[in-house]
PDB file with SEQRES, HELIX, SHEET and CRYST1 records, atoms N, CA, C and O in Angstrom:
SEQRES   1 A   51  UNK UNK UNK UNK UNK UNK UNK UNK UNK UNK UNK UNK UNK          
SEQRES   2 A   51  UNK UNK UNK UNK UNK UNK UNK UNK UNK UNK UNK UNK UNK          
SEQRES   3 A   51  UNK UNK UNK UNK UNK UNK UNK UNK UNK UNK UNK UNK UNK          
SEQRES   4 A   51  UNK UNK UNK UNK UNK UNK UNK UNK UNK UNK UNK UNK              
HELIX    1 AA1 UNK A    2  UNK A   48  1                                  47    
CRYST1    1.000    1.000    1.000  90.00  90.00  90.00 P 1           1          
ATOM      1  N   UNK A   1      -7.795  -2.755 -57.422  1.00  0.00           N  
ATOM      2  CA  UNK A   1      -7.604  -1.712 -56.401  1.00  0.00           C  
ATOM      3  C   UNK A   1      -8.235  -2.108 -55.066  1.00  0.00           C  
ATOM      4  O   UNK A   1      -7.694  -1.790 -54.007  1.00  0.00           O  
ATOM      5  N   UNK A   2      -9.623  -2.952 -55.121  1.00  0.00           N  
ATOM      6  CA  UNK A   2     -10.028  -3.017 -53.838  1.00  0.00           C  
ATOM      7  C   UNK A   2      -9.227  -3.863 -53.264  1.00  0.00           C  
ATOM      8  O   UNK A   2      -9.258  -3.741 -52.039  1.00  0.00           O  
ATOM      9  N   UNK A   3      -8.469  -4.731 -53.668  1.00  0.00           N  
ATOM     10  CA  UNK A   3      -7.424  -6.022 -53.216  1.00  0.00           C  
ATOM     11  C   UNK A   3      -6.197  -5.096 -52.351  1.00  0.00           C  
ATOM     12  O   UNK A   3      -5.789  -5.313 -51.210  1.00  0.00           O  
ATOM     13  N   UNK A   4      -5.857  -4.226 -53.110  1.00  0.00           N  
ATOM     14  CA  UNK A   4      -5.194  -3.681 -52.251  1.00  0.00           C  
ATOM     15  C   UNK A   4      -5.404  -2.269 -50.769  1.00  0.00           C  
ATOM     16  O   UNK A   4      -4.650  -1.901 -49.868  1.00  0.00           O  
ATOM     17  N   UNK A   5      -6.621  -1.915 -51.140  1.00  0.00           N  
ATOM     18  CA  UNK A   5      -7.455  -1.461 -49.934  1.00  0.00           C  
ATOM     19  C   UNK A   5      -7.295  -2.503 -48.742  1.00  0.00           C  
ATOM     20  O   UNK A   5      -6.567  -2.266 -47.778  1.00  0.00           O  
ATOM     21  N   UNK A   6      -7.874  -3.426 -48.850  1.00  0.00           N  
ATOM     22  CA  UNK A   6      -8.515  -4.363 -48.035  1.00  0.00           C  
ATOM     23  C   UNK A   6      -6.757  -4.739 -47.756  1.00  0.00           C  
ATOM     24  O   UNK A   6      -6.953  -5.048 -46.580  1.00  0.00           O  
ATOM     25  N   UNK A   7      -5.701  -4.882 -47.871  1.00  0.00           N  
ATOM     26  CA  UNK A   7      -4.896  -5.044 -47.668  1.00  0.00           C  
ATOM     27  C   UNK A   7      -4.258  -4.390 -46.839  1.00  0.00           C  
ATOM     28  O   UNK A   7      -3.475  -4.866 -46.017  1.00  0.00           O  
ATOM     29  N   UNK A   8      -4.614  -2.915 -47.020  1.00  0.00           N  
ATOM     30  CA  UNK A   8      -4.137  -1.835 -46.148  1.00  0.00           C  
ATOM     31  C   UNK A   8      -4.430  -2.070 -44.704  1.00  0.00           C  
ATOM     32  O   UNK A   8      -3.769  -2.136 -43.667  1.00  0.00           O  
ATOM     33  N   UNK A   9      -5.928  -2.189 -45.114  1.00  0.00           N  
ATOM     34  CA  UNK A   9      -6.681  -2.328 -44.188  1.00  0.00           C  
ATOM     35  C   UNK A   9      -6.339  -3.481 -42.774  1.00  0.00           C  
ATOM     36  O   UNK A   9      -6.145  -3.237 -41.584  1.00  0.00           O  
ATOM     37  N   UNK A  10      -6.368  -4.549 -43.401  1.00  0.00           N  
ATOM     38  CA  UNK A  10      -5.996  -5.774 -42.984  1.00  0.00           C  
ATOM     39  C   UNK A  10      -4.388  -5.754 -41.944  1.00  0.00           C  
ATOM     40  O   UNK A  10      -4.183  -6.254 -40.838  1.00  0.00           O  
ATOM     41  N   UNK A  11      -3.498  -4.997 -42.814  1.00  0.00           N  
ATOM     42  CA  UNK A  11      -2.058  -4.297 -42.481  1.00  0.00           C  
ATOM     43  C   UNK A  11      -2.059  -3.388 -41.037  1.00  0.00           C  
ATOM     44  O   UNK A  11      -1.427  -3.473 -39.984  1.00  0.00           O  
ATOM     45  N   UNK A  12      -3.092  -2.492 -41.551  1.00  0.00           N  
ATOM     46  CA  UNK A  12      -3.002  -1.365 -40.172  1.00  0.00           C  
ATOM     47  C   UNK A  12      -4.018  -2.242 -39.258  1.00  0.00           C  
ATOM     48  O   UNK A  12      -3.911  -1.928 -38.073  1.00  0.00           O  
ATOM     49  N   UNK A  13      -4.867  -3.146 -39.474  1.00  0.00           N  
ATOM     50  CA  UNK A  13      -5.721  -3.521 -38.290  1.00  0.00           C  
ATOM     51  C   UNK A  13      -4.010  -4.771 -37.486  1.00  0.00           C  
ATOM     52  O   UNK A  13      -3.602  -4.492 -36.359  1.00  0.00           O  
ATOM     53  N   UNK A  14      -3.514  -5.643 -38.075  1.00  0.00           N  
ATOM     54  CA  UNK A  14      -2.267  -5.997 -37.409  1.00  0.00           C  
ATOM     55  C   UNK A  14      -1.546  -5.682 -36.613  1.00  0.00           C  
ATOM     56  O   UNK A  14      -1.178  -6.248 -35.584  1.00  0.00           O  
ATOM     57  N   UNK A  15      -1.172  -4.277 -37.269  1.00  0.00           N  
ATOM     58  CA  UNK A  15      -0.036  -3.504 -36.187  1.00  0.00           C  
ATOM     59  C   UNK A  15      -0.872  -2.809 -35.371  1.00  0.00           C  
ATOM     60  O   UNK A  15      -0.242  -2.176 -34.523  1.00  0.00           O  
ATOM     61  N   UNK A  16      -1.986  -2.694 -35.310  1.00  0.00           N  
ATOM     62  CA  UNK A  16      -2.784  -1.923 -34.018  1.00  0.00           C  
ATOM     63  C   UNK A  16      -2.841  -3.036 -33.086  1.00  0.00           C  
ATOM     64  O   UNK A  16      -2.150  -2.931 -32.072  1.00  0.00           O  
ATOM     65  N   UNK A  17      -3.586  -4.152 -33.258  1.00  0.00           N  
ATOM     66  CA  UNK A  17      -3.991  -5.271 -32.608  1.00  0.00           C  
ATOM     67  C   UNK A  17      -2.379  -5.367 -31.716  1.00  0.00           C  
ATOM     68  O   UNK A  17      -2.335  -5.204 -30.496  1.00  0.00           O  
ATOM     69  N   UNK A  18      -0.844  -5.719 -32.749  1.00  0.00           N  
ATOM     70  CA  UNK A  18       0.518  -6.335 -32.100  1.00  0.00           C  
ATOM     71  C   UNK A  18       0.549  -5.172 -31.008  1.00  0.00           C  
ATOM     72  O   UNK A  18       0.617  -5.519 -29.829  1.00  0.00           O  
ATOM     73  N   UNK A  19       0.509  -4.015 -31.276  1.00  0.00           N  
ATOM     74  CA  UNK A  19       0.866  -2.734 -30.308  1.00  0.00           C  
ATOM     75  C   UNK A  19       0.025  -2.750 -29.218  1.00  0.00           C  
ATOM     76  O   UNK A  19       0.369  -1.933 -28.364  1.00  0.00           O  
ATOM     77  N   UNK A  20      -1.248  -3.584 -28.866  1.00  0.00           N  
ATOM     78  CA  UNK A  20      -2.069  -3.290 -28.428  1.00  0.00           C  
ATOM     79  C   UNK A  20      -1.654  -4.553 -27.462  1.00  0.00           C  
ATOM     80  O   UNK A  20      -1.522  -4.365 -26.253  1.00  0.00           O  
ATOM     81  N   UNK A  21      -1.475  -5.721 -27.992  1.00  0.00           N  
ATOM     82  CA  UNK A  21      -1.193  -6.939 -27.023  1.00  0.00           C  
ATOM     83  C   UNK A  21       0.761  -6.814 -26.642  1.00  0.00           C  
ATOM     84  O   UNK A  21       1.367  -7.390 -25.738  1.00  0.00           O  
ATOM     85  N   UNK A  22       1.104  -6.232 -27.293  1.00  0.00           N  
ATOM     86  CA  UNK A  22       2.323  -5.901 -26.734  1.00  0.00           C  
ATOM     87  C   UNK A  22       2.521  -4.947 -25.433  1.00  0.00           C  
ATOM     88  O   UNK A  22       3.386  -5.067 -24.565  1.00  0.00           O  
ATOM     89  N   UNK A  23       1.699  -4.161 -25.505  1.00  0.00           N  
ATOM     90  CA  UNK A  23       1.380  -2.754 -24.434  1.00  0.00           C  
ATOM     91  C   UNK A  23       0.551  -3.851 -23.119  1.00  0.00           C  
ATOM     92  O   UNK A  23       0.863  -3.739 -21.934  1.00  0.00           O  
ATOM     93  N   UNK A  24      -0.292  -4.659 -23.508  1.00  0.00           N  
ATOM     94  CA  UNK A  24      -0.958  -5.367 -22.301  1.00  0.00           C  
ATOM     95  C   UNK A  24       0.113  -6.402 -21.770  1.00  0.00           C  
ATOM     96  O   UNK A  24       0.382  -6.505 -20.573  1.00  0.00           O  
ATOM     97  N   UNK A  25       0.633  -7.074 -22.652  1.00  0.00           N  
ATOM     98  CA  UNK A  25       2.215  -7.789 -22.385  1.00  0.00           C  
ATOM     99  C   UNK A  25       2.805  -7.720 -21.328  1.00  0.00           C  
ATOM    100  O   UNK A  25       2.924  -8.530 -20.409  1.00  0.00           O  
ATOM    101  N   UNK A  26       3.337  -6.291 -21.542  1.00  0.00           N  
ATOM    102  CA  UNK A  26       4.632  -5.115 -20.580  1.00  0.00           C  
ATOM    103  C   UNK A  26       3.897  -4.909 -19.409  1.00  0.00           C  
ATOM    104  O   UNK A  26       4.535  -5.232 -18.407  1.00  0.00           O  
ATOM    105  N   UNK A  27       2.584  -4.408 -19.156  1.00  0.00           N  
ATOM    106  CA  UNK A  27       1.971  -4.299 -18.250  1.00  0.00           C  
ATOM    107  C   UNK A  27       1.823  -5.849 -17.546  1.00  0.00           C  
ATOM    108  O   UNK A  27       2.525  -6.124 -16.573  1.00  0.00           O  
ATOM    109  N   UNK A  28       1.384  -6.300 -17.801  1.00  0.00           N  
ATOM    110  CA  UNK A  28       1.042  -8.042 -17.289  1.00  0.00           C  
ATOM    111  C   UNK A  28       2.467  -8.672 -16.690  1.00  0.00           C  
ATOM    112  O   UNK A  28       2.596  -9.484 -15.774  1.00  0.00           O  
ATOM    113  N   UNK A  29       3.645  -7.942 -17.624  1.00  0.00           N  
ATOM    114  CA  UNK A  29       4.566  -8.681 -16.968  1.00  0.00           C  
ATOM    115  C   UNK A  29       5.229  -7.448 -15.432  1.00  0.00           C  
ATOM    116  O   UNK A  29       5.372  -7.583 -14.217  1.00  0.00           O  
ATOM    117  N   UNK A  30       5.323  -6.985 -15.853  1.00  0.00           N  
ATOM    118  CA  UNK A  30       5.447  -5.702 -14.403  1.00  0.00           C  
ATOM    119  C   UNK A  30       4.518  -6.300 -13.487  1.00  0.00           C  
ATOM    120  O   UNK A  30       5.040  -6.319 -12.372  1.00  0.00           O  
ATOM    121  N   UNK A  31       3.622  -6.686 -13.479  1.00  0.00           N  
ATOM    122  CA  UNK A  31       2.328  -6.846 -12.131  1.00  0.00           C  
ATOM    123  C   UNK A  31       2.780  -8.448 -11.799  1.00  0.00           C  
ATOM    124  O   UNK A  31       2.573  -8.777 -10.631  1.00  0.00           O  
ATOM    125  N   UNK A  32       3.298  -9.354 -12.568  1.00  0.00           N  
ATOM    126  CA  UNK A  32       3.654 -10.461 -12.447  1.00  0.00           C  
ATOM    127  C   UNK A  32       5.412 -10.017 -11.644  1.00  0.00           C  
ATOM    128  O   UNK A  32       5.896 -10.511 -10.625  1.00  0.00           O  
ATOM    129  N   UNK A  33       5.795  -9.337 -12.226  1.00  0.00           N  
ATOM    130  CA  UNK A  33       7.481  -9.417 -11.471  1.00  0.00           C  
ATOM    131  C   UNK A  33       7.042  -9.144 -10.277  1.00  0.00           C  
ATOM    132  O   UNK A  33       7.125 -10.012  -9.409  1.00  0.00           O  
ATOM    133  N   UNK A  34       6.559  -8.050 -10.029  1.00  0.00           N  
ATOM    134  CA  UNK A  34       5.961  -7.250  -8.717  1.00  0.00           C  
ATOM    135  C   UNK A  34       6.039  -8.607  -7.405  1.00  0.00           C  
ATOM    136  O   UNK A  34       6.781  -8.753  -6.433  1.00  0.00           O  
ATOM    137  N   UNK A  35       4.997  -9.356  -7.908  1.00  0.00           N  
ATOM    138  CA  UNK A  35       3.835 -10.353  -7.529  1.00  0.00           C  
ATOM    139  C   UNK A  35       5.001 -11.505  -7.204  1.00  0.00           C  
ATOM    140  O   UNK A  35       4.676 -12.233  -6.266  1.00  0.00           O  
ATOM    141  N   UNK A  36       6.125 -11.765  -7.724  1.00  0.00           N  
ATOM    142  CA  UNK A  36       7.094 -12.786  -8.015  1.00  0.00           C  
ATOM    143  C   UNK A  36       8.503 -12.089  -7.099  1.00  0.00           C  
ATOM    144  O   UNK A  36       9.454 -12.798  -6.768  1.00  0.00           O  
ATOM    145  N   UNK A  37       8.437 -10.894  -6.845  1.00  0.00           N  
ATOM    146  CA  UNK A  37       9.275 -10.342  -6.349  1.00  0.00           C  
ATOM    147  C   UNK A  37       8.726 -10.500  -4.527  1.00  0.00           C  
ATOM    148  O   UNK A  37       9.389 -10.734  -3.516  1.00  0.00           O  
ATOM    149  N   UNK A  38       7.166 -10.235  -4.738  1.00  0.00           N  
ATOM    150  CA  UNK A  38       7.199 -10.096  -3.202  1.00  0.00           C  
ATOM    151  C   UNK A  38       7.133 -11.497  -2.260  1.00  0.00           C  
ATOM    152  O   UNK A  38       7.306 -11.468  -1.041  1.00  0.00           O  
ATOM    153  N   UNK A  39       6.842 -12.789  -3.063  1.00  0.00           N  
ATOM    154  CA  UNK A  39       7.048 -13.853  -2.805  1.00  0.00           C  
ATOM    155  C   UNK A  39       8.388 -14.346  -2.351  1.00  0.00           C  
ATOM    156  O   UNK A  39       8.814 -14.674  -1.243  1.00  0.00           O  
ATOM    157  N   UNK A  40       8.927 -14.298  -3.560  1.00  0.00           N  
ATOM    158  CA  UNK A  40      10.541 -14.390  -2.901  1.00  0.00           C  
ATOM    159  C   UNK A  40      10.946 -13.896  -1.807  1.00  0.00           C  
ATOM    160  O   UNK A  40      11.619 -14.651  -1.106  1.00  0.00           O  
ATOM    161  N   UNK A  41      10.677 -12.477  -1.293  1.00  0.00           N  
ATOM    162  CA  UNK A  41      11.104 -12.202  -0.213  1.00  0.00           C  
ATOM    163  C   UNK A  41      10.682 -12.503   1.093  1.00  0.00           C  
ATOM    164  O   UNK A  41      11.370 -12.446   2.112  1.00  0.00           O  
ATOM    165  N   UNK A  42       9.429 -12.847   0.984  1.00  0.00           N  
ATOM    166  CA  UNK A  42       8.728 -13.737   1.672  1.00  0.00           C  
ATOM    167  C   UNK A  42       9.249 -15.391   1.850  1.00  0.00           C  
ATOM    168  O   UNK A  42       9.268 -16.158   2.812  1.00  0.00           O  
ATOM    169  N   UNK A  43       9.608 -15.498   0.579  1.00  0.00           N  
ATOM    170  CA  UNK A  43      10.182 -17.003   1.165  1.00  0.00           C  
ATOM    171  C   UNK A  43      11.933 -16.716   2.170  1.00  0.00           C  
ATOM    172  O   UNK A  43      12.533 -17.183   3.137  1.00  0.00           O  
ATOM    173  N   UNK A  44      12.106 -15.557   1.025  1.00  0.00           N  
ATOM    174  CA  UNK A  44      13.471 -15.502   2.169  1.00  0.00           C  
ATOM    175  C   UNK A  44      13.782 -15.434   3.485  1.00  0.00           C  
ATOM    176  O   UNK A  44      14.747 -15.727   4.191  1.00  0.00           O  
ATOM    177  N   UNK A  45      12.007 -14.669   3.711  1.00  0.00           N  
ATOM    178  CA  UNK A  45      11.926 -14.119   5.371  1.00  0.00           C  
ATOM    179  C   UNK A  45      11.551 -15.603   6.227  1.00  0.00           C  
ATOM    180  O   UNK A  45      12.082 -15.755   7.327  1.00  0.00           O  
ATOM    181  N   UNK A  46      10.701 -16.593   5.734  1.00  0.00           N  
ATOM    182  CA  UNK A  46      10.667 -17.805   6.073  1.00  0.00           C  
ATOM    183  C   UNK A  46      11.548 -18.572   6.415  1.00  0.00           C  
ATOM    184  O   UNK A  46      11.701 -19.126   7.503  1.00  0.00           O  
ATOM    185  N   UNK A  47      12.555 -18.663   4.894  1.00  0.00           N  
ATOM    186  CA  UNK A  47      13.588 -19.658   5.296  1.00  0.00           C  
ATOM    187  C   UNK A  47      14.561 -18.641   6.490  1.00  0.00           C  
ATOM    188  O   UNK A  47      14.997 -19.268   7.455  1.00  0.00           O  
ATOM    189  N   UNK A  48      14.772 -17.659   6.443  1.00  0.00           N  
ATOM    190  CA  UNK A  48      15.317 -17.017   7.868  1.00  0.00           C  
ATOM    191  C   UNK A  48      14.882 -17.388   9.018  1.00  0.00           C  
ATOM    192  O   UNK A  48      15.595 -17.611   9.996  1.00  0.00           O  
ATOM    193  N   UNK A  49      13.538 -17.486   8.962  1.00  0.00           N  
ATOM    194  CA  UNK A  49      13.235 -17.419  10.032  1.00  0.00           C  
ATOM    195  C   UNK A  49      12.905 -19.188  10.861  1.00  0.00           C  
ATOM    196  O   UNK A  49      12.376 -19.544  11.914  1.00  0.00           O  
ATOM    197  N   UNK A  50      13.419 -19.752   9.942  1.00  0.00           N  
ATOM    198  CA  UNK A  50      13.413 -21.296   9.882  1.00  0.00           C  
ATOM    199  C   UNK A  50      12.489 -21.866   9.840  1.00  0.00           C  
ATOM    200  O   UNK A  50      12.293 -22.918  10.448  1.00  0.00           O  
ATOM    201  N   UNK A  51      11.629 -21.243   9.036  1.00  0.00           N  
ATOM    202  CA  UNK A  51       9.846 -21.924   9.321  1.00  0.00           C  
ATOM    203  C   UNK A  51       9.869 -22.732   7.640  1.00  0.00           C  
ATOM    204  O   UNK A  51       8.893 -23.371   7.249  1.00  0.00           O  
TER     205      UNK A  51                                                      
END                                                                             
């Protein structure tokens, strides 16, 4: 029985941890598009502007 406690255990500490680096993931990648988005337009305004 304790084999399978510790299993549980082991189980729900997994899917907390995946949900947890998945949730920092989504966030990390939003602040990165953001960050990647305002560059680009910046390069666009450059190469416009022929610099």
């Amino acid at each position: 029985m304790e084999e399978a406690l510790e299993w549980v255990v082991r189980a729900r500490w997994t899917v907390v941890c995946g949900v947890n680096i998945i949730a920092l993931g989504q966030s990390h990648h939003r602040r990165t598009n953001l960050i990647r988005r305002q560059m680009s337009i910046e390069r666009q305004e450059r190469a416009g502007l022929g610099i």
